[in-house]
C-alpha positions as a Markdown table, in Angstrom:
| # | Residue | x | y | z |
|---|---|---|---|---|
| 1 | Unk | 0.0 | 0.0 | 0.0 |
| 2 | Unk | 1.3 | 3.2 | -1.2 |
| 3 | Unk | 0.6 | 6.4 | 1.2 |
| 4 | Unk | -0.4 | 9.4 | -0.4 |
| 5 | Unk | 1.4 | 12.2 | 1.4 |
| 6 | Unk | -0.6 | 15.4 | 1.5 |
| 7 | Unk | 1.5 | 19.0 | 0.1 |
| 8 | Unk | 1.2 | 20.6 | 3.5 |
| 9 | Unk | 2.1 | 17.2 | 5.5 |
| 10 | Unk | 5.3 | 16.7 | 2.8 |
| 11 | Unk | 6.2 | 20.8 | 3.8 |
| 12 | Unk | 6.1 | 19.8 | 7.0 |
| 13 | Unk | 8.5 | 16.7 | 6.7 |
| 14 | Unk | 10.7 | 19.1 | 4.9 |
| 15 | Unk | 11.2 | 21.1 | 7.7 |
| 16 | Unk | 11.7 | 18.4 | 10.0 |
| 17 | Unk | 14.2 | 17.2 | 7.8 |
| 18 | Unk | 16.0 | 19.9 | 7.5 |
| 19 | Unk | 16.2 | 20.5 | 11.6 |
| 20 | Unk | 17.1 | 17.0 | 11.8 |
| 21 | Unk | 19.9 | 16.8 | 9.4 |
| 22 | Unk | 21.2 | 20.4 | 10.4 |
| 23 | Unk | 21.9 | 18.8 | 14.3 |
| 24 | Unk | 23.0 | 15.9 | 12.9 |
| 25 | Unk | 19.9 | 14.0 | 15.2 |
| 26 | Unk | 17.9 | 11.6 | 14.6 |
| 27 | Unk | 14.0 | 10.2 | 15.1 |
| 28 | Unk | 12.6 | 7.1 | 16.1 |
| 29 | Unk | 8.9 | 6.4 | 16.4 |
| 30 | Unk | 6.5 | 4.7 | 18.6 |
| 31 | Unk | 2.9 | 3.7 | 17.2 |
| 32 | Unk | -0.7 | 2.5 | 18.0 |
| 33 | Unk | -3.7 | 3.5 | 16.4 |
| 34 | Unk | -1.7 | 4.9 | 13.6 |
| 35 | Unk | -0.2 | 1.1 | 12.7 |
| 36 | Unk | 3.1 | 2.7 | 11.2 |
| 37 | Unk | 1.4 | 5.7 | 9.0 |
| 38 | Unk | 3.7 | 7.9 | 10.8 |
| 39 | Unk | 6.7 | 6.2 | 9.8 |
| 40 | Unk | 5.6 | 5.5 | 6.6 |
| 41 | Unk | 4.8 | 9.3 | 5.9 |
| 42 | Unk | 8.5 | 9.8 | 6.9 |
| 43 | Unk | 10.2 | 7.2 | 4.5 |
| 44 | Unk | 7.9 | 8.5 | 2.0 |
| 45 | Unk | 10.3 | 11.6 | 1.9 |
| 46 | Unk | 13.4 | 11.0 | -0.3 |
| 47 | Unk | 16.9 | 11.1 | 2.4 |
| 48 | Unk | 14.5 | 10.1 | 5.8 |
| 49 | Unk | 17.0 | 7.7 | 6.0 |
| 50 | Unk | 19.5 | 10.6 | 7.0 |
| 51 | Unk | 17.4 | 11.1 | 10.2 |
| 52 | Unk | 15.0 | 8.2 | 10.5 |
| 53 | Unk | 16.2 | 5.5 | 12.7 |
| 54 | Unk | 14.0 | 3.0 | 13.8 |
| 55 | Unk | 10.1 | 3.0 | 14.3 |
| 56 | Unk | 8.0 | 0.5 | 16.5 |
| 57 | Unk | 3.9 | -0.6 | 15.9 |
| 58 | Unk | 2.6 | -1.7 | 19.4 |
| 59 | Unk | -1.3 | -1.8 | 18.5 |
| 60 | Unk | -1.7 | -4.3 | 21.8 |
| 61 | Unk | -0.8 | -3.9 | 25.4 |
| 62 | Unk | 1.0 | -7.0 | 26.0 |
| 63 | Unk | 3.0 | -5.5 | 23.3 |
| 64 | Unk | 3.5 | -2.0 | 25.0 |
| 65 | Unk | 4.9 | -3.5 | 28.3 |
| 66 | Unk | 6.8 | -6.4 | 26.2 |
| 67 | Unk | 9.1 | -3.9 | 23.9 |
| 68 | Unk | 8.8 | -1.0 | 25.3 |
| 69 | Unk | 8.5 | -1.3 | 29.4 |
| 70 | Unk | 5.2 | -0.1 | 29.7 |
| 71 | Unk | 4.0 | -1.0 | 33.1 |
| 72 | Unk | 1.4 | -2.9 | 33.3 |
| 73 | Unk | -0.7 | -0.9 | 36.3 |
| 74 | Unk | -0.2 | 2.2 | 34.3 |
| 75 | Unk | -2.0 | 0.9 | 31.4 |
| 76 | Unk | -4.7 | -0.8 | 33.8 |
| 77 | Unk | -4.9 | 2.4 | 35.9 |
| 78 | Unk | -4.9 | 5.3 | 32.7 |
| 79 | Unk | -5.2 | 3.2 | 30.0 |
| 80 | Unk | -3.5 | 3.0 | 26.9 |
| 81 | Unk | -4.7 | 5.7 | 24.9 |
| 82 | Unk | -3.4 | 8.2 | 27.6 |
| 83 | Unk | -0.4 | 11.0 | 28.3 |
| 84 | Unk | 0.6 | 8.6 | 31.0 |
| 85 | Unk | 1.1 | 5.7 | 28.4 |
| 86 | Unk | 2.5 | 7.9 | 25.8 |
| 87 | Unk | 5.2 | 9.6 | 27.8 |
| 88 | Unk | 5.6 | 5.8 | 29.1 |
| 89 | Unk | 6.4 | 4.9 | 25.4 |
| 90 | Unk | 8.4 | 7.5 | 24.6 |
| 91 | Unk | 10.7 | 6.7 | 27.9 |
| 92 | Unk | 10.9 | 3.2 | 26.7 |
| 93 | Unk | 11.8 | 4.1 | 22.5 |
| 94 | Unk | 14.9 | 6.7 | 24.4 |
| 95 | Unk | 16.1 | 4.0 | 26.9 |
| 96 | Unk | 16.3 | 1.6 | 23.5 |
| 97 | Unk | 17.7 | 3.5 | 20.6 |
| 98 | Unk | 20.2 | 5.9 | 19.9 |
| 99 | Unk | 17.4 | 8.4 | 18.4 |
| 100 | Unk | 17.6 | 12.0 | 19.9 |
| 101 | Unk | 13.9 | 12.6 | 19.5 |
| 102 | Unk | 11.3 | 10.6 | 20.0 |
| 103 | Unk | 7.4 | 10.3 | 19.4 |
| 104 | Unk | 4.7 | 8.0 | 20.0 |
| 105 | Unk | 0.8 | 8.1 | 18.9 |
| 106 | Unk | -1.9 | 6.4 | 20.9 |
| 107 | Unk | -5.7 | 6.5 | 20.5 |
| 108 | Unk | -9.3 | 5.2 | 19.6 |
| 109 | Unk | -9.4 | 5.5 | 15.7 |
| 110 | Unk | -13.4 | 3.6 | 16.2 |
| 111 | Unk | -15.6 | 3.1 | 15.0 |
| 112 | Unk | -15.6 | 0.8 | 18.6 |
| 113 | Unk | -13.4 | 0.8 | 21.5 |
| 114 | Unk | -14.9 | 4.3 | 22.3 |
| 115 | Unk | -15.9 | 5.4 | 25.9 |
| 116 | Unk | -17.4 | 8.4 | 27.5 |
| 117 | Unk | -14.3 | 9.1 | 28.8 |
| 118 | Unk | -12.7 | 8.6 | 25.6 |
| 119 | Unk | -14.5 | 8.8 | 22.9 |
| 120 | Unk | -13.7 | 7.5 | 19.6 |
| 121 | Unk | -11.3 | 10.0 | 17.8 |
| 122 | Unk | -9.3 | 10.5 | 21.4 |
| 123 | Unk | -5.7 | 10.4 | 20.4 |
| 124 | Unk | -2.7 | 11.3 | 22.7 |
| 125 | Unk | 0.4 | 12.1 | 20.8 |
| 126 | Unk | 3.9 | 13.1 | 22.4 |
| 127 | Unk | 7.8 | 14.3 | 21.4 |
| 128 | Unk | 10.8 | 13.9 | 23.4 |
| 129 | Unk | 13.8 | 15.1 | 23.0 |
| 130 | Unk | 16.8 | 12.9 | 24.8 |
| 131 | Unk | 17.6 | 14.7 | 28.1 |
| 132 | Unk | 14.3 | 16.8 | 28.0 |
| 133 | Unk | 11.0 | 17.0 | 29.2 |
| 134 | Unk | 7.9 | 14.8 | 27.3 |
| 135 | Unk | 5.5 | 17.2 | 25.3 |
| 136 | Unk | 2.3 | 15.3 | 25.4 |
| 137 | Unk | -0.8 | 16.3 | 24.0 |
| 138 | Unk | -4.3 | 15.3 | 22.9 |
| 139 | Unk | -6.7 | 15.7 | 20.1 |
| 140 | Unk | -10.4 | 14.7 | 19.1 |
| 141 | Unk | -10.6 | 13.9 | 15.3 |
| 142 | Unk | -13.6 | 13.6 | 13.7 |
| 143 | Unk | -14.6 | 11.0 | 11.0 |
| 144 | Unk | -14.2 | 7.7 | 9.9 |
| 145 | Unk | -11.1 | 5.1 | 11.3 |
| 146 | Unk | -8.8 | 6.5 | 8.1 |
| 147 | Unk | -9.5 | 9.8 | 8.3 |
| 148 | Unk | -9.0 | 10.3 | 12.4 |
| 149 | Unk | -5.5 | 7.8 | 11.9 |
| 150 | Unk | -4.7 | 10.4 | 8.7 |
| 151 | Unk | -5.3 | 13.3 | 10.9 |
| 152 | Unk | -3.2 | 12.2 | 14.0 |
| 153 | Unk | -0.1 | 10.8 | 11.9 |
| 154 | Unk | -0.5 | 14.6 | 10.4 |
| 155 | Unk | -1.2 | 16.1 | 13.7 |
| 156 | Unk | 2.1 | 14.5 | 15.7 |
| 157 | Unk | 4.3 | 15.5 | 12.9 |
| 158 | Unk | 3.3 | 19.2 | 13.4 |
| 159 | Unk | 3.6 | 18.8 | 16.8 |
| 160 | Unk | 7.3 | 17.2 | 16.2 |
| 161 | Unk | 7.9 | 20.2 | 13.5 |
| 162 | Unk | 6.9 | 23.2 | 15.9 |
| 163 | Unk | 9.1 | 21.4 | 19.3 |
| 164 | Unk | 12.0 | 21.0 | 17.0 |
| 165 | Unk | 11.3 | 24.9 | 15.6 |
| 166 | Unk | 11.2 | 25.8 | 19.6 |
| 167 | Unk | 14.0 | 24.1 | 20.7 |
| 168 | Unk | 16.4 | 25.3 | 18.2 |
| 169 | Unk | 15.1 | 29.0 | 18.2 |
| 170 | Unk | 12.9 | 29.1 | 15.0 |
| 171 | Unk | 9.6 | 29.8 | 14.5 |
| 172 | Unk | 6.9 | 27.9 | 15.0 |
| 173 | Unk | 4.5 | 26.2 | 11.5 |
| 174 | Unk | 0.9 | 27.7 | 11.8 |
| 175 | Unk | -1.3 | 24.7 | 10.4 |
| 176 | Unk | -3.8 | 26.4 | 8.7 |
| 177 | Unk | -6.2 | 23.4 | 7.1 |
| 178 | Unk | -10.5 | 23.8 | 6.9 |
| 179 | Unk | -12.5 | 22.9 | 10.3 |
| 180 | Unk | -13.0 | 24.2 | 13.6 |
| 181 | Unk | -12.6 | 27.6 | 15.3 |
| 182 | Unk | -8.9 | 26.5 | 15.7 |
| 183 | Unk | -8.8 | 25.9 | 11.7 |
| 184 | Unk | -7.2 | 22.5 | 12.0 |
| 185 | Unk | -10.4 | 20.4 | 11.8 |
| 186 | Unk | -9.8 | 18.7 | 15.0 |
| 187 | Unk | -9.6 | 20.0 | 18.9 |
| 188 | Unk | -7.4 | 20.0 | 21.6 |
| 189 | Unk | -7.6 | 19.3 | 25.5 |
């Protein structure tokens, strides 16, 4: 399966790239509900392989704790599509790679496994940078299972474009798509 990279999405990796290759660091990803989108969107871009290190798909829990050290009464207490469990995963891809920035995706893409709590379209996303703090953050995407994985793999790559932008003094993207009174098409918590 081929993925179809949206113009502002490939801008985006563009930047990244460019940040990444200009420090010499490089990325390693950690995924859910988004099944490897994320790193395939990256490897779609010509030279990733400059910056792209190593990605991981951990759709189960067994899986979460098993490869990445997840513990087990974090999931059971928070769950897994939480900022507990994604700045757990995020720990576990820096303690395991060489990658100097990090992020991880986790969420209800539906149409089940929704809750009041958590409704379907819930997605926690994160970035880490090696010896920093975890920026975690969520979003509620509307639409079918594609669409709301499509927004969140397009979603945690701005989020890694505007913390790379901070961190090294630059300016941060303005995502500027159709939707809500935000004008991203999704919200935030």
């Amino acid at each position: 399966m081929e993925i179809i990279v949206e113009e502002r999405t490939r801008q985006c990796l563009q930047r990244v790239a460019l940040q990444m290759r200009s420090q010499r660091w490089h990325l390693a990803t950690v995924e859910s509900c988004t099944g490897g989108w994320v790193s395939a969107a990256i490897t779609s871009l010509p030279g990733s392989s400059e910056w792209f290190d190593m990605g991981w798909v951990v759709y189960a829990n067994a899986a979460k704790m098993r490869y990445l050290g997840v513990d087990e009464e974090c999931i059971a207490t928070c769950g897994a599509v939480s900022q507990e469990v994604v700045a757990a995963l995020m720990r576990g891809a820096l303690a395991l790679s060489t990658a100097d920035v990090v992020l991880a995706v986790s969420g209800v893409a539906g149409p089940g496994g929704g809750s009041g709590e958590k409704p379907v379209g819930t997605v926690w996303m994160g970035v880490q940078c090696r010896g920093e703090a975890a920026i975690v953050q969520c979003a509620h995407f509307a639409g079918d299972r594609q669409q709301v994985r499509w927004q969140a793999v397009q979603f945690v790559l701005e989020l890694l474009d505007t913390t790379l932008l901070h961190k090294l003094g630059g300016n941060p993207s303005v995502f500027r798509g159709k939707g809500n009174e935000n004008g991203s098409g999704y919200s935030q918590k």
